[in-house]
C-alpha positions, 0 to 999 in steps of 0.5 A, a space after each residue: 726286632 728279629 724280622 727287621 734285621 733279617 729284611 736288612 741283612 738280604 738288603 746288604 747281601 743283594 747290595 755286597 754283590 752288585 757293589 763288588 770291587 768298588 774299589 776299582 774304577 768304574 767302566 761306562 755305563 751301556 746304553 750310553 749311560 755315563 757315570 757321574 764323576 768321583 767326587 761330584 755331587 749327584 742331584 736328587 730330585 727331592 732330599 731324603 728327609 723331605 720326601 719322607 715329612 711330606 708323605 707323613 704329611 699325607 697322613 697327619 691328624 684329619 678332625 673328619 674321619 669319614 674323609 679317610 686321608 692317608 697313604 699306604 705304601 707296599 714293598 716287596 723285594 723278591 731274591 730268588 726263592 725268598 720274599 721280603 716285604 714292608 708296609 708303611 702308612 698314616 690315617 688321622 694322625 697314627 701311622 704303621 710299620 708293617 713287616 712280613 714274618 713269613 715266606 709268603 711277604 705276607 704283612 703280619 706285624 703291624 707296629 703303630 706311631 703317634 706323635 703328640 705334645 712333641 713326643 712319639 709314642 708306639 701303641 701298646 694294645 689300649 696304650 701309648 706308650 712314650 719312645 723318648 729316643 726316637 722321632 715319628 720319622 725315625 720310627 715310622 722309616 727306620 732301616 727296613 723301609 729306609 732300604 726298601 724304599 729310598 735304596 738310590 740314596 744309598 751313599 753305596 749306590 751313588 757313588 757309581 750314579 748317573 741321572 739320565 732323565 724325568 720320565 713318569 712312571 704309572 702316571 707319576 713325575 720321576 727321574 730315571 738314574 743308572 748305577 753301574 757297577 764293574 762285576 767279574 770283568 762286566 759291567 753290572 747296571 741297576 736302574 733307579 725310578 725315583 719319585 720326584 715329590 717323594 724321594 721313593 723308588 718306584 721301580 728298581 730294575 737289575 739288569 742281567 739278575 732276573 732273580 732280584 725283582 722289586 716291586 711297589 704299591 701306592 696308595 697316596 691319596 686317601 685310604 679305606 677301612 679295609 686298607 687300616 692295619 689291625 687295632 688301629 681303630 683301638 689305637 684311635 680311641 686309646 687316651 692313655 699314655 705310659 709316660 718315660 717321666 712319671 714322677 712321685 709327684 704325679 700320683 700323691 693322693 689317695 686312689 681306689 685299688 682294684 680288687 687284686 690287691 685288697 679292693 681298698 685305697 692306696 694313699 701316695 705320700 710326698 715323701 714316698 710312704 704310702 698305705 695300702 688298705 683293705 677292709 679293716 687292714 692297713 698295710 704300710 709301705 714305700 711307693 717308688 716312681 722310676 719313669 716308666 714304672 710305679 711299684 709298692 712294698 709293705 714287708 710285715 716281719 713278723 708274718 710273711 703273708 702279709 707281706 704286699 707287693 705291686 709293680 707296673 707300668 704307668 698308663 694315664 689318661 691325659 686327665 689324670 683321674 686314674 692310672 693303670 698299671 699295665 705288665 703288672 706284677 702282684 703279690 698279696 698276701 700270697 696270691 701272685 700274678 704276673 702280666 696283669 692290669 691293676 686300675 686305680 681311680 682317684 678318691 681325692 682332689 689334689 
Protein backbone atom coordinates (compact mmCIF):
# COMPACT_ATOMS: atom_id res chain seq x y z
CA UNK A 1 0.00 0.00 0.00
CA UNK A 2 3.37 2.19 0.16
CA UNK A 3 3.12 2.93 -3.47
CA UNK A 4 -0.35 3.71 -3.65
CA UNK A 5 -0.30 6.49 -0.82
CA UNK A 6 2.90 7.83 -2.42
CA UNK A 7 0.96 8.46 -5.99
CA UNK A 8 -1.88 10.01 -3.73
CA UNK A 9 0.21 12.23 -1.83
CA UNK A 10 1.95 14.02 -5.18
CA UNK A 11 -1.81 13.79 -6.19
CA UNK A 12 -2.91 16.15 -3.09
CA UNK A 13 0.39 18.27 -3.63
CA UNK A 14 -0.22 19.35 -7.44
CA UNK A 15 -3.94 19.72 -5.86
CA UNK A 16 -2.91 21.98 -2.51
CA UNK A 17 -1.05 24.56 -4.98
CA UNK A 18 -3.46 25.13 -7.49
CA UNK A 19 -6.40 25.21 -5.02
CA UNK A 20 -4.54 27.73 -2.80
CA UNK A 21 -6.66 30.49 -1.28
CA UNK A 22 -9.89 28.97 -2.20
CA UNK A 23 -11.33 30.72 0.31
CA UNK A 24 -11.33 33.83 -1.58
CA UNK A 25 -13.53 34.64 -4.29
CA UNK A 26 -12.94 33.34 -7.76
CA UNK A 27 -11.99 36.07 -10.44
CA UNK A 28 -13.15 35.26 -14.27
CA UNK A 29 -11.73 32.80 -15.95
CA UNK A 30 -9.46 34.17 -19.23
CA UNK A 31 -10.45 33.36 -22.64
CA UNK A 32 -13.62 34.27 -21.79
CA UNK A 33 -14.23 31.33 -19.73
CA UNK A 34 -16.56 32.01 -16.88
CA UNK A 35 -17.07 30.38 -13.52
CA UNK A 36 -19.90 28.42 -12.48
CA UNK A 37 -21.81 30.27 -9.71
CA UNK A 38 -21.13 29.03 -6.05
CA UNK A 39 -23.75 26.75 -4.92
CA UNK A 40 -24.89 25.64 -8.48
CA UNK A 41 -24.71 22.12 -9.64
CA UNK A 42 -21.88 21.43 -12.38
CA UNK A 43 -23.24 18.82 -15.05
CA UNK A 44 -20.96 16.09 -16.07
CA UNK A 45 -21.41 14.57 -19.14
CA UNK A 46 -21.70 11.17 -17.40
CA UNK A 47 -21.70 10.20 -13.12
CA UNK A 48 -18.66 8.97 -11.94
CA UNK A 49 -19.93 5.55 -10.75
CA UNK A 50 -21.54 4.94 -14.09
CA UNK A 51 -18.56 5.60 -16.23
CA UNK A 52 -16.45 3.40 -14.06
CA UNK A 53 -19.70 0.04 -14.27
CA UNK A 54 -19.72 0.53 -18.21
CA UNK A 55 -15.77 0.27 -18.59
CA UNK A 56 -15.99 -3.00 -16.20
CA UNK A 57 -18.44 -3.84 -18.50
CA UNK A 58 -15.63 -3.77 -21.34
CA UNK A 59 -14.07 -6.30 -19.58
CA UNK A 60 -16.73 -8.83 -18.11
CA UNK A 61 -16.70 -12.65 -18.71
CA UNK A 62 -16.25 -13.67 -22.60
CA UNK A 63 -16.86 -17.54 -22.91
CA UNK A 64 -14.65 -17.10 -25.99
CA UNK A 65 -11.09 -16.20 -25.08
CA UNK A 66 -9.66 -16.15 -28.48
CA UNK A 67 -12.36 -12.72 -28.93
CA UNK A 68 -9.99 -11.01 -26.36
CA UNK A 69 -12.25 -8.43 -25.17
CA UNK A 70 -11.21 -5.91 -22.74
CA UNK A 71 -9.89 -2.58 -21.95
CA UNK A 72 -6.63 -1.25 -20.68
CA UNK A 73 -6.10 2.28 -19.48
CA UNK A 74 -2.45 4.02 -18.82
CA UNK A 75 -1.97 7.05 -16.84
CA UNK A 76 1.04 8.81 -16.04
CA UNK A 77 1.01 12.24 -14.48
CA UNK A 78 4.31 13.94 -14.81
CA UNK A 79 5.78 16.78 -11.76
CA UNK A 80 8.72 18.10 -12.69
CA UNK A 81 11.74 15.52 -12.51
CA UNK A 82 9.03 12.61 -11.01
CA UNK A 83 6.60 10.25 -12.66
CA UNK A 84 3.80 8.36 -11.41
CA UNK A 85 2.04 6.23 -13.25
CA UNK A 86 -1.28 3.66 -12.86
CA UNK A 87 -2.79 0.92 -15.21
CA UNK A 88 -6.30 -0.07 -15.03
CA UNK A 89 -7.81 -3.11 -17.08
CA UNK A 90 -10.30 -6.08 -17.47
CA UNK A 91 -9.96 -9.40 -20.19
CA UNK A 92 -12.57 -12.37 -19.55
CA UNK A 93 -13.76 -11.52 -16.60
CA UNK A 94 -10.28 -10.55 -14.33
CA UNK A 95 -9.26 -7.25 -14.06
CA UNK A 96 -5.85 -5.12 -12.68
CA UNK A 97 -4.35 -2.31 -10.89
CA UNK A 98 -1.36 -2.02 -12.12
CA UNK A 99 1.09 0.68 -10.41
CA UNK A 100 4.67 1.89 -10.80
CA UNK A 101 7.20 1.42 -7.94
CA UNK A 102 10.16 3.20 -9.85
CA UNK A 103 11.25 6.51 -11.10
CA UNK A 104 10.88 5.49 -14.62
CA UNK A 105 6.50 5.07 -14.05
CA UNK A 106 7.23 2.20 -15.37
CA UNK A 107 4.14 -0.36 -14.32
CA UNK A 108 5.86 -3.30 -12.18
CA UNK A 109 2.99 -3.98 -9.62
CA UNK A 110 0.09 -5.72 -11.12
CA UNK A 111 -2.78 -6.46 -8.35
CA UNK A 112 -5.64 -8.85 -10.13
CA UNK A 113 -9.73 -8.75 -9.09
CA UNK A 114 -12.36 -11.13 -9.96
CA UNK A 115 -16.05 -10.85 -8.98
CA UNK A 116 -17.76 -13.97 -8.57
CA UNK A 117 -21.23 -15.58 -6.53
CA UNK A 118 -21.42 -11.92 -5.52
CA UNK A 119 -18.12 -11.56 -3.88
CA UNK A 120 -14.74 -9.85 -5.13
CA UNK A 121 -11.93 -11.68 -4.76
CA UNK A 122 -7.88 -10.60 -5.42
CA UNK A 123 -5.48 -13.21 -7.02
CA UNK A 124 -3.02 -14.76 -4.48
CA UNK A 125 -0.37 -16.72 -7.15
CA UNK A 126 -2.67 -19.89 -7.82
CA UNK A 127 -5.60 -18.50 -5.47
CA UNK A 128 -8.27 -16.39 -4.97
CA UNK A 129 -8.42 -15.19 -2.07
CA UNK A 130 -11.99 -13.48 -0.98
CA UNK A 131 -12.08 -9.40 0.13
CA UNK A 132 -15.16 -9.46 1.88
CA UNK A 133 -14.89 -5.47 2.60
CA UNK A 134 -14.70 -4.30 -0.85
CA UNK A 135 -16.60 -4.03 -4.25
CA UNK A 136 -14.90 -5.12 -7.99
CA UNK A 137 -15.15 -0.97 -8.18
CA UNK A 138 -14.02 -0.08 -5.33
CA UNK A 139 -11.10 -2.40 -5.63
CA UNK A 140 -10.22 -2.11 -9.27
CA UNK A 141 -10.62 2.11 -9.09
CA UNK A 142 -9.57 2.77 -5.45
CA UNK A 143 -7.96 6.21 -4.78
CA UNK A 144 -4.91 5.97 -7.28
CA UNK A 145 -6.97 5.49 -10.38
CA UNK A 146 -9.95 7.33 -8.93
CA UNK A 147 -7.35 10.49 -9.12
CA UNK A 148 -5.72 10.09 -11.92
CA UNK A 149 -8.45 9.32 -14.17
CA UNK A 150 -11.76 11.12 -13.11
CA UNK A 151 -9.55 14.20 -11.33
CA UNK A 152 -12.49 16.85 -12.57
CA UNK A 153 -14.83 15.26 -10.34
CA UNK A 154 -13.08 16.08 -7.63
CA UNK A 155 -15.44 18.24 -5.41
CA UNK A 156 -12.10 20.64 -5.02
CA UNK A 157 -12.10 21.03 -8.83
CA UNK A 158 -15.63 21.74 -9.12
CA UNK A 159 -16.07 23.95 -6.94
CA UNK A 160 -14.34 26.58 -9.35
CA UNK A 161 -15.56 24.63 -12.91
CA UNK A 162 -17.13 26.02 -15.93
CA UNK A 163 -18.34 23.59 -19.08
CA UNK A 164 -17.22 25.33 -22.07
CA UNK A 165 -18.12 22.80 -24.71
CA UNK A 166 -18.53 19.06 -26.45
CA UNK A 167 -15.54 18.85 -28.49
CA UNK A 168 -13.71 15.37 -29.47
CA UNK A 169 -10.77 14.43 -28.50
CA UNK A 170 -8.36 11.80 -30.71
CA UNK A 171 -11.77 10.88 -32.16
CA UNK A 172 -13.58 10.31 -28.99
CA UNK A 173 -17.22 12.36 -27.93
CA UNK A 174 -16.06 14.59 -24.74
CA UNK A 175 -16.85 18.00 -23.13
CA UNK A 176 -14.17 20.60 -22.29
CA UNK A 177 -14.44 22.34 -18.51
CA UNK A 178 -12.17 25.05 -17.28
CA UNK A 179 -11.02 25.41 -13.64
CA UNK A 180 -9.64 28.60 -12.34
CA UNK A 181 -8.10 29.14 -9.57
CA UNK A 182 -6.87 32.85 -7.84
CA UNK A 183 -3.05 31.95 -7.09
CA UNK A 184 -0.55 34.99 -5.79
CA UNK A 185 -2.68 37.78 -7.24
CA UNK A 186 -3.31 35.53 -10.83
CA UNK A 187 -5.34 33.43 -11.98
CA UNK A 188 -4.42 29.88 -12.34
CA UNK A 189 -6.47 27.88 -15.04
CA UNK A 190 -6.69 23.83 -15.61
CA UNK A 191 -8.39 22.30 -18.28
CA UNK A 192 -10.62 19.31 -18.20
CA UNK A 193 -11.22 16.74 -21.24
CA UNK A 194 -13.77 14.31 -20.09
CA UNK A 195 -14.85 11.34 -21.88
CA UNK A 196 -18.45 11.48 -22.37
CA UNK A 197 -19.14 7.71 -22.37
CA UNK A 198 -16.63 7.23 -19.45
CA UNK A 199 -16.48 9.94 -17.19
CA UNK A 200 -12.50 9.74 -17.85
CA UNK A 201 -10.11 12.71 -18.15
CA UNK A 202 -8.49 12.47 -21.59
CA UNK A 203 -6.61 15.31 -21.16
CA UNK A 204 -5.58 17.29 -18.38
CA UNK A 205 -3.85 20.71 -19.54
CA UNK A 206 -2.29 23.12 -16.57
CA UNK A 207 -1.80 26.62 -17.85
CA UNK A 208 1.12 28.36 -16.98
CA UNK A 209 2.78 25.16 -14.97
CA UNK A 210 4.84 23.21 -17.83
CA UNK A 211 6.09 20.91 -15.35
CA UNK A 212 2.98 19.07 -14.54
CA UNK A 213 2.19 17.00 -17.65
CA UNK A 214 -0.75 14.36 -17.56
CA UNK A 215 -0.92 11.86 -20.14
CA UNK A 216 -3.48 8.93 -21.09
CA UNK A 217 -3.57 5.85 -23.13
CA UNK A 218 -6.53 3.89 -24.27
CA UNK A 219 -7.04 0.95 -25.32
CA UNK A 220 -10.98 0.11 -25.33
CA UNK A 221 -11.96 -2.02 -27.56
CA UNK A 222 -10.41 -5.44 -27.49
CA UNK A 223 -6.96 -6.26 -26.27
CA UNK A 224 -3.87 -8.77 -27.06
CA UNK A 225 -1.66 -11.34 -25.21
CA UNK A 226 1.06 -9.00 -25.03
CA UNK A 227 -1.35 -6.09 -23.77
CA UNK A 228 -2.46 -9.10 -20.18
CA UNK A 229 -0.35 -8.20 -17.00
CA UNK A 230 1.79 -11.06 -15.80
CA UNK A 231 0.10 -14.22 -14.01
CA UNK A 232 -3.08 -13.42 -15.08
CA UNK A 233 -3.17 -16.40 -17.33
CA UNK A 234 -2.55 -18.63 -13.85
CA UNK A 235 -5.23 -16.31 -12.44
CA UNK A 236 -7.49 -17.69 -15.20
CA UNK A 237 -6.98 -21.16 -14.92
CA UNK A 238 -7.00 -20.97 -10.82
CA UNK A 239 -10.56 -22.56 -9.35
CA UNK A 240 -9.34 -22.17 -5.95
CA UNK A 241 -10.67 -19.63 -3.64
CA UNK A 242 -9.66 -18.75 0.21
CA UNK A 243 -13.06 -17.95 1.54
CA UNK A 244 -13.23 -15.31 4.70
CA UNK A 245 -16.45 -17.75 6.07
CA UNK A 246 -14.96 -21.12 6.19
CA UNK A 247 -16.62 -22.90 8.87
CA UNK A 248 -15.70 -26.61 11.06
CA UNK A 249 -18.66 -27.78 9.07
CA UNK A 250 -16.73 -27.66 5.86
CA UNK A 251 -14.09 -29.76 6.52
CA UNK A 252 -15.40 -32.59 8.83
CA UNK A 253 -14.45 -35.82 7.32
CA UNK A 254 -11.36 -37.76 6.94
CA UNK A 255 -8.78 -36.02 4.10
CA UNK A 256 -5.48 -37.28 2.99
CA UNK A 257 -2.26 -35.33 4.74
CA UNK A 258 0.77 -34.47 2.87
CA UNK A 259 3.86 -35.95 3.30
CA UNK A 260 5.10 -32.73 5.59
CA UNK A 261 3.06 -33.78 8.59
CA UNK A 262 3.05 -37.59 8.39
CA UNK A 263 1.77 -38.61 4.90
CA UNK A 264 -1.41 -40.12 6.79
CA UNK A 265 -5.27 -38.88 7.08
CA UNK A 266 -6.56 -36.13 9.24
CA UNK A 267 -10.10 -37.12 10.57
CA UNK A 268 -12.36 -33.62 11.18
CA UNK A 269 -14.94 -34.23 14.04
CA UNK A 270 -18.01 -32.01 14.65
CA UNK A 271 -17.04 -31.42 17.68
CA UNK A 272 -13.77 -29.90 16.87
CA UNK A 273 -11.63 -33.18 17.74
CA UNK A 274 -9.52 -34.62 15.16
CA UNK A 275 -6.88 -37.15 14.68
CA UNK A 276 -3.67 -36.85 12.84
CA UNK A 277 -2.36 -40.13 11.58
CA UNK A 278 0.84 -41.57 10.27
CA UNK A 279 1.70 -45.07 9.74
CA UNK A 280 1.21 -46.76 12.99
CA UNK A 281 0.60 -43.56 15.04
CA UNK A 282 -2.15 -41.52 15.85
CA UNK A 283 -2.03 -38.25 17.40
CA UNK A 284 -5.09 -36.83 18.76
CA UNK A 285 -5.89 -33.26 18.62
CA UNK A 286 -8.41 -30.12 18.41
CA UNK A 287 -8.86 -28.67 14.68
CA UNK A 288 -10.23 -24.82 14.64
CA UNK A 289 -11.90 -22.90 11.49
CA UNK A 290 -11.67 -18.92 12.02
CA UNK A 291 -12.60 -17.67 8.64
CA UNK A 292 -9.74 -17.67 6.75
CA UNK A 293 -7.70 -20.05 8.67
CA UNK A 294 -7.76 -23.93 9.63
CA UNK A 295 -5.09 -24.73 12.30
CA UNK A 296 -4.29 -28.35 14.14
CA UNK A 297 -2.80 -28.87 17.71
CA UNK A 298 -1.98 -32.22 19.40
CA UNK A 299 0.29 -31.71 22.62
CA UNK A 300 1.70 -34.87 23.89
CA UNK A 301 2.75 -34.31 27.58
CA UNK A 302 4.66 -36.47 28.02
CA UNK A 303 7.10 -36.20 25.11
CA UNK A 304 7.53 -32.98 23.49
CA UNK A 305 8.48 -34.25 20.12
CA UNK A 306 5.44 -35.57 19.35
CA UNK A 307 4.02 -32.70 19.84
CA UNK A 308 1.75 -31.73 15.94
CA UNK A 309 1.06 -28.27 14.94
CA UNK A 310 -0.52 -26.81 11.48
CA UNK A 311 -2.05 -23.62 10.29
CA UNK A 312 -2.91 -22.10 7.48
CA UNK A 313 -5.03 -20.41 4.93
CA UNK A 314 -7.97 -22.11 3.54
CA UNK A 315 -7.89 -22.49 -0.24
CA UNK A 316 -10.81 -24.68 -1.94
CA UNK A 317 -11.96 -25.56 -5.14
CA UNK A 318 -15.47 -24.93 -5.73
CA UNK A 319 -16.03 -28.72 -5.62
CA UNK A 320 -14.70 -29.12 -2.61
CA UNK A 321 -12.81 -32.43 -2.86
CA UNK A 322 -9.67 -31.09 -1.56
CA UNK A 323 -8.16 -28.26 0.48
CA UNK A 324 -4.81 -26.46 0.71
CA UNK A 325 -3.61 -24.61 3.12
CA UNK A 326 -1.53 -21.93 1.64
CA UNK A 327 1.03 -19.56 4.04
CA UNK A 328 1.40 -22.39 6.17
CA UNK A 329 2.89 -22.88 9.02
CA UNK A 330 4.05 -26.71 10.38
CA UNK A 331 5.54 -28.31 13.28
CA UNK A 332 6.20 -32.01 13.36
CA UNK A 333 7.51 -33.79 15.55
CA UNK A 334 10.23 -31.32 15.24
CA UNK A 335 10.54 -30.49 11.98
CA UNK A 336 9.31 -26.98 11.24
CA UNK A 337 8.59 -24.57 8.44
CA UNK A 338 7.26 -21.70 7.78
CA UNK A 339 5.61 -20.37 4.26
CA UNK A 340 4.42 -23.53 3.22
CA UNK A 341 1.57 -25.44 1.04
CA UNK A 342 0.17 -28.47 2.65
CA UNK A 343 -2.52 -30.26 0.39
CA UNK A 344 -5.19 -32.47 1.88
CA UNK A 345 -7.45 -34.82 -0.55
CA UNK A 346 -10.88 -36.20 0.73
CA UNK A 347 -10.95 -40.00 1.74
CA UNK A 348 -14.59 -39.96 2.26
CA UNK A 349 -17.99 -39.12 0.99
CA UNK A 350 -19.75 -36.67 3.37
Amino acid sequence: MKKHTCLLLWFIVITSVILAFTACNSNPATDGESIEPSGSQLQMPVEKETGKERLLELGADDPSRSLMTGFKISARLTIGSSIQAVEIGGSDGIYWLGTADNQEGTIDTYMLFHEKNGRTWMSRSSYWMELPAQTLISSVFGDIADNLLFGAYSEDFQSHMAFVEKTTLSGRACSLYSTSIPFNEQTQTVRFWVDDTYGITLKMEYTGLDTVVFSIDLKLEGLEEMDLPPKYNLAHTSDSFIRSDNTLSDLIGTWGAPFAVGGGTLTINANGSATLTENTSTYVGQANVNGFNLVFTSVDSGNTENEIYFSGLIARPEGGGSFTLVEASFNFKGSSQDDSSLFFNRKDNP
